[in-house]
C-alpha positions as CSV (number, residue, x, y, z in Angstrom):
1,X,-223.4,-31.9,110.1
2,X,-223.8,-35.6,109.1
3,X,-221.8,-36.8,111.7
4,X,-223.1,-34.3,114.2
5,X,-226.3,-36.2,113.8
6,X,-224.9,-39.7,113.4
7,X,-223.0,-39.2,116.8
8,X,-226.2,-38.0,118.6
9,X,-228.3,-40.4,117.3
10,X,-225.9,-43.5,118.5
11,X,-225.8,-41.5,122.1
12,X,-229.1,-42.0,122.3
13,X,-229.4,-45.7,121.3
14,X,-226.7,-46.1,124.5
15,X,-229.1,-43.7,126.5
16,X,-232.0,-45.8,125.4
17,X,-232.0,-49.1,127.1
18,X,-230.5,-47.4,129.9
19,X,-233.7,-45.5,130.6
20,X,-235.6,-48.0,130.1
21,X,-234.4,-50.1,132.8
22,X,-234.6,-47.0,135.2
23,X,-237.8,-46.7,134.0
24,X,-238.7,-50.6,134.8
25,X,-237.0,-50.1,137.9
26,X,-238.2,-46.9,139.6
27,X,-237.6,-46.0,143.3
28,X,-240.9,-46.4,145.5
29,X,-241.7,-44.5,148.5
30,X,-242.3,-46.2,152.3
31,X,-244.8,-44.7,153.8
32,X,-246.0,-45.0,157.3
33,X,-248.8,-43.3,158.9
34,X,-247.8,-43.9,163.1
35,X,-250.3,-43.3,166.2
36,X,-248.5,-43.6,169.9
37,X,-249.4,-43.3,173.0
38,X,-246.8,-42.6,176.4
39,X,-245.7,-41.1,179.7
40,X,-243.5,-37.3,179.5
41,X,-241.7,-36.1,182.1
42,X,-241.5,-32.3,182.1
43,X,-239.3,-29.7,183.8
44,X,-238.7,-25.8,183.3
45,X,-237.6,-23.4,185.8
46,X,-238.6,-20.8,183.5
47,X,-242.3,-21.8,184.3
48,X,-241.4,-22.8,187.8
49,X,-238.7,-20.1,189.2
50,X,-236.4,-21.6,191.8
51,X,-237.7,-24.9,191.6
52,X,-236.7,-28.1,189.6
53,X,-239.6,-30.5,190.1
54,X,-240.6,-32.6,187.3
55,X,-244.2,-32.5,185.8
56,X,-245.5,-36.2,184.7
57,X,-248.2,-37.1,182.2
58,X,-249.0,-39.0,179.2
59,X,-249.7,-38.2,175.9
60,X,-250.5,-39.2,172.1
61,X,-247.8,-38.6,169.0
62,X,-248.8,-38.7,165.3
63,X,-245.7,-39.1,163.0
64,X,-245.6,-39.5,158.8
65,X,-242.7,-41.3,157.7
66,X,-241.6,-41.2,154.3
67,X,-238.5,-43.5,152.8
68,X,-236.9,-43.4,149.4
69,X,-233.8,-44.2,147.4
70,X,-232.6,-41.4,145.2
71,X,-230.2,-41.3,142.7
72,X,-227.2,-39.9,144.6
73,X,-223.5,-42.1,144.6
74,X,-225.5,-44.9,141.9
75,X,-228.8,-44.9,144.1
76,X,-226.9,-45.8,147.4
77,X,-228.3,-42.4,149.2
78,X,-231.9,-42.8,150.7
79,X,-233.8,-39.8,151.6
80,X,-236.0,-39.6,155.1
81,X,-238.9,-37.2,155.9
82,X,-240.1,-37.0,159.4
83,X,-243.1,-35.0,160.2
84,X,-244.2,-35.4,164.5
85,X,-246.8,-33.8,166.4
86,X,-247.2,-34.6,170.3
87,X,-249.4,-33.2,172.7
88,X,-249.6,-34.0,176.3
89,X,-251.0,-32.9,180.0
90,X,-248.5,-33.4,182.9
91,X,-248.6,-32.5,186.5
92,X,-247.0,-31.9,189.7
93,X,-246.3,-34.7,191.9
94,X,-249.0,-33.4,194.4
95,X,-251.3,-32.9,191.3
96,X,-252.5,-29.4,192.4
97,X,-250.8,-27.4,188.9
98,X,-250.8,-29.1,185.5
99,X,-248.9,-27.8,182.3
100,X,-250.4,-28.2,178.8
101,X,-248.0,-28.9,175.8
102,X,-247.7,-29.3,172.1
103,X,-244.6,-29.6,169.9
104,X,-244.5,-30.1,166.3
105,X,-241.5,-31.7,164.8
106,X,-239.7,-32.1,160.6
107,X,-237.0,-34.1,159.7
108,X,-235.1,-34.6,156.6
109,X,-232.4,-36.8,156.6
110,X,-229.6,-38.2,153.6
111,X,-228.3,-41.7,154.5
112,X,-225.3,-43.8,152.8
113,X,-226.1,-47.3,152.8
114,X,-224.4,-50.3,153.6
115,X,-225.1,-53.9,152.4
116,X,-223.0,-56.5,154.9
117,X,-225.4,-59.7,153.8
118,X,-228.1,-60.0,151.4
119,X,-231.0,-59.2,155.0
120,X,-228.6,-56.7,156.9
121,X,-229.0,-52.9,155.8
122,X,-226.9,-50.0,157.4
123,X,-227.7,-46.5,157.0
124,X,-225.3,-43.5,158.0
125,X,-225.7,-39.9,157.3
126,X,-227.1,-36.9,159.0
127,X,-230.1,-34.9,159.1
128,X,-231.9,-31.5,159.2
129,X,-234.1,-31.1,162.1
130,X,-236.7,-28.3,163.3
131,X,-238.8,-27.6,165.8
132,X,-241.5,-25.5,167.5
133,X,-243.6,-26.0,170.5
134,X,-245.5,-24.4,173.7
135,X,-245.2,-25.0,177.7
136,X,-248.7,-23.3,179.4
137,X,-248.4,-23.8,183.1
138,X,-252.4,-23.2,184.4
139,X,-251.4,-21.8,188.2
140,X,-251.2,-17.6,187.8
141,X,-248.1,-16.4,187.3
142,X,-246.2,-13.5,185.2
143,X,-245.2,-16.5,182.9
144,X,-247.5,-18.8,182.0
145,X,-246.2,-20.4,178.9
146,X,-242.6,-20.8,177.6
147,X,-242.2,-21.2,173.8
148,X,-239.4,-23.8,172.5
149,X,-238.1,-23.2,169.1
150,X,-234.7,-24.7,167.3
151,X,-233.2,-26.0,163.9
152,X,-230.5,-28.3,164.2
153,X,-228.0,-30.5,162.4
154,X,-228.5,-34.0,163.5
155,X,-225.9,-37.2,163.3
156,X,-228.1,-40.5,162.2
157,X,-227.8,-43.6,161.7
158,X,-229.7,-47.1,161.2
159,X,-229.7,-50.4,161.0
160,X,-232.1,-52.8,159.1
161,X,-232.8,-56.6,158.8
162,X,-235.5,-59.0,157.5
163,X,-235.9,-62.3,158.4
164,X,-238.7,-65.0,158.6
165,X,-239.9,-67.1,161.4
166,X,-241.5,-70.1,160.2
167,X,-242.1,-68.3,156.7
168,X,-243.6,-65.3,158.5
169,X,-241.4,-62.0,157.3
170,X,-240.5,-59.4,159.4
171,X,-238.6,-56.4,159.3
172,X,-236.6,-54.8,162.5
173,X,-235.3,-51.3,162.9
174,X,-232.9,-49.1,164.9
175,X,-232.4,-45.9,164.4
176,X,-231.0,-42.8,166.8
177,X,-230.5,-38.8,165.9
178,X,-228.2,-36.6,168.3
179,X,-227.8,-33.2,167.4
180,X,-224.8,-31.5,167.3
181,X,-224.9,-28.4,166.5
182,X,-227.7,-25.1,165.6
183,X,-229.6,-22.5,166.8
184,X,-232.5,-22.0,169.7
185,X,-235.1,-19.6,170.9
186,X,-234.6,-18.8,174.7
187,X,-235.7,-15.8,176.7
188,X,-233.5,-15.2,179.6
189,X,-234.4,-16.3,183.1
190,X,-237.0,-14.1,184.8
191,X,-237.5,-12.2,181.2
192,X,-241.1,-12.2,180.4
193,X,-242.6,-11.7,176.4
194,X,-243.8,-8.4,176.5
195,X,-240.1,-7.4,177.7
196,X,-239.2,-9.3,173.9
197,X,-241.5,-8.5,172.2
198,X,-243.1,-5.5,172.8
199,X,-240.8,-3.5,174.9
200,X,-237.7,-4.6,171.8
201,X,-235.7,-6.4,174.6
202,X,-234.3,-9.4,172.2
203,X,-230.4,-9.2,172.8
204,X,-229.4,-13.0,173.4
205,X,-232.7,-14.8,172.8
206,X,-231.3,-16.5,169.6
207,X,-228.4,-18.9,171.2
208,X,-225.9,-21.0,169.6
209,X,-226.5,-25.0,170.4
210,X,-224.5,-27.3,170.8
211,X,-223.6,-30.0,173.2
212,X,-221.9,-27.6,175.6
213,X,-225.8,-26.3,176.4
214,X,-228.5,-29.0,174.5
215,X,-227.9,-33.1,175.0
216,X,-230.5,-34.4,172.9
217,X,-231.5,-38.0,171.2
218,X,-233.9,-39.7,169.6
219,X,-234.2,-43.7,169.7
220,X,-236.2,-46.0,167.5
221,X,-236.9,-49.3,168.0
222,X,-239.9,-50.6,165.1
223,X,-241.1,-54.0,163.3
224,X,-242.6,-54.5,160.4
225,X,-245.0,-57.5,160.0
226,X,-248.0,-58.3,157.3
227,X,-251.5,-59.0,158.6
228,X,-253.2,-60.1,155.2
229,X,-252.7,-57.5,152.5
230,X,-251.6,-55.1,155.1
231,X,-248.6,-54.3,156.6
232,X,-248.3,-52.8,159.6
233,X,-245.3,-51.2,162.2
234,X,-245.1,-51.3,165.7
235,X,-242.3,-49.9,167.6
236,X,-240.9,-47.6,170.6
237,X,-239.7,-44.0,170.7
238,X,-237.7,-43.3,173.0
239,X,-237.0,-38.8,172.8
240,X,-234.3,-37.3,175.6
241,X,-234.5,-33.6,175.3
242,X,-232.3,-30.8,177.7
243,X,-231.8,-27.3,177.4
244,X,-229.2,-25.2,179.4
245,X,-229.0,-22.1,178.2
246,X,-230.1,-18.4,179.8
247,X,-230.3,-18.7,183.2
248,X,-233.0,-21.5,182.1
249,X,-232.7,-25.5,182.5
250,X,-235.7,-27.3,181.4
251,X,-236.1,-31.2,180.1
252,X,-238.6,-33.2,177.8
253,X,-238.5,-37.1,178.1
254,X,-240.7,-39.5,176.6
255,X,-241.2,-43.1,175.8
256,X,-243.8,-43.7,173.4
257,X,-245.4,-47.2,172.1
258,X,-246.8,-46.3,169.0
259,X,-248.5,-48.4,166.0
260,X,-249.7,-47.6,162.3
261,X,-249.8,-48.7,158.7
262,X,-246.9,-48.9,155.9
263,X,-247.8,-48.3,152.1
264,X,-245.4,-49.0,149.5
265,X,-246.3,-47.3,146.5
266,X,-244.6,-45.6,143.3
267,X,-245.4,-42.0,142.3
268,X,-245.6,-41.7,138.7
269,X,-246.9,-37.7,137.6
270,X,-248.5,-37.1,141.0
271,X,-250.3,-40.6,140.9
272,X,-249.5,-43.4,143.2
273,X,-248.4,-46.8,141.3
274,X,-248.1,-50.4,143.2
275,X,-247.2,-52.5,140.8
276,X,-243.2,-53.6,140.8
277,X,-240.7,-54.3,140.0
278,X,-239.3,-51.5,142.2
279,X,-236.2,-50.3,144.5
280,X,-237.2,-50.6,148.1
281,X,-235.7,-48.0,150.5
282,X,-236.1,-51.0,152.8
């Protein structure tokens, strides 16, 4: 019994210093609060039977961003949390029908990182992606809105590097997501809701995805600078979005110039901590 406790006792001197220094060093989170603004194209033939003209508009984006190392493979796995909402108002090109849309967007994504030089960050992993949204096409007809819905499995990747001009630090991103394989909501051409969901009529509305009917991507192209005690991202998003499936084809594209603030901050029992040291997911 003696020993029993002896050998505990030196485990935890070893385990001692060891959480200490995790403890000095904790993991913080990057948070970014992001605001855009840019043109969609929109096409749907379940809204527009027999025709494939494009609907063009603008529109604004809010995304949250969250970065953070965990403790996966010796802290070399960072975790990402996406959350988007867009809304937007496009129209015909001879502007006489407009169609009214809102999609809202989550990501969570795993990435291995790389280290090449001391400013050079790469990122590879993949990511869980869902997502649920309207169509409403104003002009009458038996089907005014068409409702988009699908979880995927995404492919990502990223690259990251600081470097100063003239002192000034700055920190540039790229990042794309293609998914590769899930499942979508699609009624079948010519089928209207009520046949779904009233009438029982669901056979085939759930579809396998994969490139064969979905080619989808998402680009991002952002900075990082400091303005005082502030630091701030700009960037582009650039989202390609196309469905096949169903009788149906229909398209999303947007390019998006958005803007917002970055905190870096450490959560410590529900509170928020900026003092470092710290491990930067950037």
């Amino acid at each position: 019994m003696i020993r029993l406790w002896f050998l505990i006792g030196f485990f935890c001197l070893l385990l001692g210093p060891l959480q200490a220094q995790e403890e000095e060093t904790p993991a913080s989170v990057n948070a970014a609060t992001l605001v855009g603004v840019g043109g969609y194209n929109l096409m749907d033939t379940y809204l527009t039977p027999g025709s494939r003209i494009p609907y063009k508009g603008w529109g604004v984006r809010v995304m949250d961003e969250r970065m953070k190392l965990t403790r996966l493979l010796s802290g070399r796995i960072s975790r990402q949390q996406i959350v988007s909402a867009d809304f937007f108002v496009t129209r015909n090109g001879a502007g006489t029908t407009r169609a009214l849309s809102g999609f809202l967007d989550y990501t969570l994504g795993y990435h291995y990182r790389f280290k090449p030089s001391p400013d050079l960050r790469l990122l590879a992993g993949a990511s869980a992606h869902a997502m649920l949204g309207f169509i409403y096409g104003t002009r009458s007809s038996n089907n005014p809105a068409s409702a988009k819905a699908d979880v995927d499995l995404n492919v990502s990747a990223m690259a990251l590097y600081h470097l100063k001009i003239k002192d000034y630090p700055l920190t540039l991103r790229y990042q794309f997501e293609v998914p590769f394989l899930g499942f979508l909501f699609s009624p079948h051409y010519g089928q209207s809701y009520y046949e779904i969901f009233d009438q029982g009529n669901a056979s085939g509305i759930i579809r396998f995805s994969s490139l064969h009917n979905k080619q989808a991507m998402k680009n991002y192209l952002m900075v990082d600078f400091p303005v005082g005690r502030f630091t701030f991202r700009a960037g582009y998003l650039n989202s390609l979005y196309y469905l096949d499936v169903n009788g149906i084809q229909s398209h999303i594209f947007s390019h998006s110039f958005i803007i917002g603030v970055v905190k870096e901050f450490i959560s410590v029992g529900g509170k928020k901590k900026h003092t470092p040291p710290y491990r930067g997911a950037y």
